[in-house]
ZARO-883003 format. One line per 4 residues: number of its first residue (from 1); their letters; for each residue x, z, y of C-alpha. Coordinates in nm, 3 decimals. Example, Ala and Ser with C-alpha at 12.3 -4.5 7.8 and 13.67 -1.06 7.14 Angstrom:
<atoms>
1 = as = 1.230:0.780:-0.450  1.367:0.714:-0.106
</atoms>
This chain:
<atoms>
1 = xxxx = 6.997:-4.207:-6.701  7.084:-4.384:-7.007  7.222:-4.739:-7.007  6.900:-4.803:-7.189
5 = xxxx = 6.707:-4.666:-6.866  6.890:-4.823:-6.611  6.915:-5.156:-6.819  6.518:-5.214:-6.780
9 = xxxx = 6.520:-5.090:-6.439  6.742:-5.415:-6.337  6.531:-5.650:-6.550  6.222:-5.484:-6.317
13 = xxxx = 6.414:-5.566:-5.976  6.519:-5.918:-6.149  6.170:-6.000:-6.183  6.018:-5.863:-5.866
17 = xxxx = 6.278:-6.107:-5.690  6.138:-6.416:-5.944  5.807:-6.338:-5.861  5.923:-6.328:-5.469
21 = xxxx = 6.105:-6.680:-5.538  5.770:-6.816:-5.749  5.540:-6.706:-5.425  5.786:-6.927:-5.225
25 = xxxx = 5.733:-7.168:-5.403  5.369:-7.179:-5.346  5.381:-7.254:-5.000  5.239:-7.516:-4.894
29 = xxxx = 5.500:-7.840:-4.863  5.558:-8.038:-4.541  5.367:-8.212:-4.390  5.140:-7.871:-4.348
33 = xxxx = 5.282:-7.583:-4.216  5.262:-7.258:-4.403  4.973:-6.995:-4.246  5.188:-6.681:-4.092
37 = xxxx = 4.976:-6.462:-4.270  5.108:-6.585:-4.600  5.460:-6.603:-4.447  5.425:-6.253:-4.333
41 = xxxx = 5.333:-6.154:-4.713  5.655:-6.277:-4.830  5.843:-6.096:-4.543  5.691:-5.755:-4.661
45 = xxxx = 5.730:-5.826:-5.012  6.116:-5.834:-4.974  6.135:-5.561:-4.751  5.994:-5.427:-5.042
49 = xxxx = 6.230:-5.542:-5.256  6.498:-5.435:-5.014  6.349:-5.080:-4.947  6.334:-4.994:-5.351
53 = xxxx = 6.690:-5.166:-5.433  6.805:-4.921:-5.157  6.646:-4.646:-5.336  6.804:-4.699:-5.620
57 = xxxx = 7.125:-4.717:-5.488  7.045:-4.378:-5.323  6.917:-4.264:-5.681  7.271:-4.375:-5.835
61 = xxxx = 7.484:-4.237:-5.591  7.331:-3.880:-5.627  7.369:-3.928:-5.978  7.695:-4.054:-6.013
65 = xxxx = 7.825:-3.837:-6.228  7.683:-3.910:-6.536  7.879:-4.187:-6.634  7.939:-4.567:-6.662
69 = xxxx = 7.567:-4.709:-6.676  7.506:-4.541:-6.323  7.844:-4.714:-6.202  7.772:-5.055:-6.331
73 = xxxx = 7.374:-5.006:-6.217  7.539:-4.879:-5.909  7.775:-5.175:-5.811  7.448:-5.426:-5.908
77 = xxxx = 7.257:-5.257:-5.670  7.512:-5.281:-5.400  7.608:-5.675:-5.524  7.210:-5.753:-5.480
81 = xxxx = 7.172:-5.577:-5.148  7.391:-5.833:-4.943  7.189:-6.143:-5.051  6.861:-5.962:-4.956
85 = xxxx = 6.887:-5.950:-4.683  7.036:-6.288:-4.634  6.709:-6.412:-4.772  6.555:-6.171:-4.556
89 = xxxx = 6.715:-6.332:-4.260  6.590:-6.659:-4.364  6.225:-6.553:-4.423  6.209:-6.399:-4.087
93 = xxxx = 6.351:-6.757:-3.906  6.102:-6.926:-4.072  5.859:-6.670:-3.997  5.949:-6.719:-3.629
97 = xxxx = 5.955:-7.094:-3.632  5.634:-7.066:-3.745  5.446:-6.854:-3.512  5.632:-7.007:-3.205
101 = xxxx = 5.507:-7.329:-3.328  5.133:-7.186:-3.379  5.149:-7.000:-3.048  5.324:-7.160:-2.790
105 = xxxx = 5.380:-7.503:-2.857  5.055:-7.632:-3.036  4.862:-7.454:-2.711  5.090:-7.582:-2.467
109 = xxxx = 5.044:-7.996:-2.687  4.721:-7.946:-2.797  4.563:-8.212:-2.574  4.809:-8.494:-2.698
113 = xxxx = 4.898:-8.475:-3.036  5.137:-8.751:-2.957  5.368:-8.459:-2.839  5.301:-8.253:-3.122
117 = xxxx = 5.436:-8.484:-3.362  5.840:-8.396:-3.275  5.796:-8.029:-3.300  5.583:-8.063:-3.574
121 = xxxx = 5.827:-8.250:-3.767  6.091:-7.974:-3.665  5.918:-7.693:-3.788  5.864:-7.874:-4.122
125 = xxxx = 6.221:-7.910:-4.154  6.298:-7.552:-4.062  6.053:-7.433:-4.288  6.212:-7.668:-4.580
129 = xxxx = 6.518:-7.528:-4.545  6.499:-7.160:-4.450  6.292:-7.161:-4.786  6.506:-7.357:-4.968
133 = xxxx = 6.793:-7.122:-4.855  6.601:-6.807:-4.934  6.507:-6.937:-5.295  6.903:-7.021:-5.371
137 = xxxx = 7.037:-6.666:-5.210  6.737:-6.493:-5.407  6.815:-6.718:-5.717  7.154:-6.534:-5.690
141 = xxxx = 7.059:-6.178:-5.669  6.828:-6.228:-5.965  7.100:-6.331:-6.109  7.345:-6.065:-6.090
145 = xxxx = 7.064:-5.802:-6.158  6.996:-5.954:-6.478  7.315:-5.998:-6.587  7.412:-5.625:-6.524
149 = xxxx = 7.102:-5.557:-6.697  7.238:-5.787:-7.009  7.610:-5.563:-6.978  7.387:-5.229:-6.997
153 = xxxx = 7.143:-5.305:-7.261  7.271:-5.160:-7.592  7.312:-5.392:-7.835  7.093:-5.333:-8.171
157 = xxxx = 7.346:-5.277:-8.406  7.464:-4.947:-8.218  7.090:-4.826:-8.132  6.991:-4.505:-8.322
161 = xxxx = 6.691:-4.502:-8.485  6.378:-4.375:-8.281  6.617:-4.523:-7.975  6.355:-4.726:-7.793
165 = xxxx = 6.390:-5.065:-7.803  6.487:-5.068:-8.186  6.214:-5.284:-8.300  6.379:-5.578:-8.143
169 = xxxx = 6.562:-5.864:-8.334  6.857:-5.957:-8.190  6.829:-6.193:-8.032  6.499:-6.201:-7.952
173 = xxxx = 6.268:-6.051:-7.654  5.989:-6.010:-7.927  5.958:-5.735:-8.108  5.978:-5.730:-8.518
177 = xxxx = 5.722:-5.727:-8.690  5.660:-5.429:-8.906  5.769:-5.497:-9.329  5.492:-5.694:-9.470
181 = xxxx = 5.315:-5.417:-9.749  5.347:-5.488:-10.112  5.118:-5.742:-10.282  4.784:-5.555:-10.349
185 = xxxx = 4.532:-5.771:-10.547  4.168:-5.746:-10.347  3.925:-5.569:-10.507  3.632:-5.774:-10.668
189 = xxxx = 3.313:-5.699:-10.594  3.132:-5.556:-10.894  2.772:-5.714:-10.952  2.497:-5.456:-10.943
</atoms>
């Protein structure tokens, strides 16, 4: 794979873990406690995450011998995989916080919600942090992705032409815009 290759295939990881960390987000805040269901979502979109960063490490090592962009894709891959499945571990605390709340203690309260107020205000906090956590130990394997991504991307002044990716302005994630033509008068419209 070229280091072009392998560059966008780190920016794609970088922003499937975003998009993890901006579903987080969406939770909903204390005092309500998140549904498992959407919990559960997030849980199976970083195992996800997890399964295809393994895959790619899998893909690198086979191919290993084709030079530096597969050993710096390589060693992000591996740097990413740790912090995972931290976040991982968090998700699936909060996921059990959760559903012990839900299906043991509300039952076993539900007749005096006097009593539910304590472990109601513990699984808030639990939930608080274990996302809080997860969004700062994601925050950091977006990070290193992208950054690897950033080493491996060719710069433009050493991109060949027809090398894709040469329409870009350095600089800049947009692409150029093509050379404007030269003047051409419009045609009048003849009277008939």
């Amino acid at each position: 794979m070229s280091n072009f290759t392998h560059a966008l295939a780190l920016y794609d990881m970088a922003g499937q873990v975003d998009r993890l960390r901006f579903q987080l987000r969406t939770l909903p805040p204390a005092p309500a406690i998140p549904a498992v269901d959407s919990v559960s979502a997030r849980v199976e979109d970083l195992i996800g995450i997890t399964s295809a960063v393994s895959a790619q490490i899998k893909h690198c090592l086979s191919d290993l011998m084709s030079g530096e962009p597969t050993k710096a894709a390589l060693k992000a891959y591996s740097n990413a995989l740790a912090p995972l499945g931290e976040a991982l571990a968090e998700l699936g605390r909060m996921h059990a916080e959760i559903a012990h709340y839900n299906f043991t203690t509300h039952p076993a309260h539900r007749g005096s919600p006097s009593d539910l107020e304590v472990p109601r205000q513990e699984v808030n906090e639990m939930v608080s942090v274990c996302c809080e956590t997860a969004d700062e130990i994601l925050e950091v394997a977006a990070i290193e992705l992208r950054d690897a991504a950033v080493k491996l991307m060719p710069s433009p002044s050493r991109l060949q032409p027809g090398t894709p990716g040469r329409a870009l302005r350095a600089g800049s994630a947009l692409p150029s815009l093509p050379p404007t033509p030269p003047a051409v008068t419009p045609r009048v419209a003849k009277s008939r």
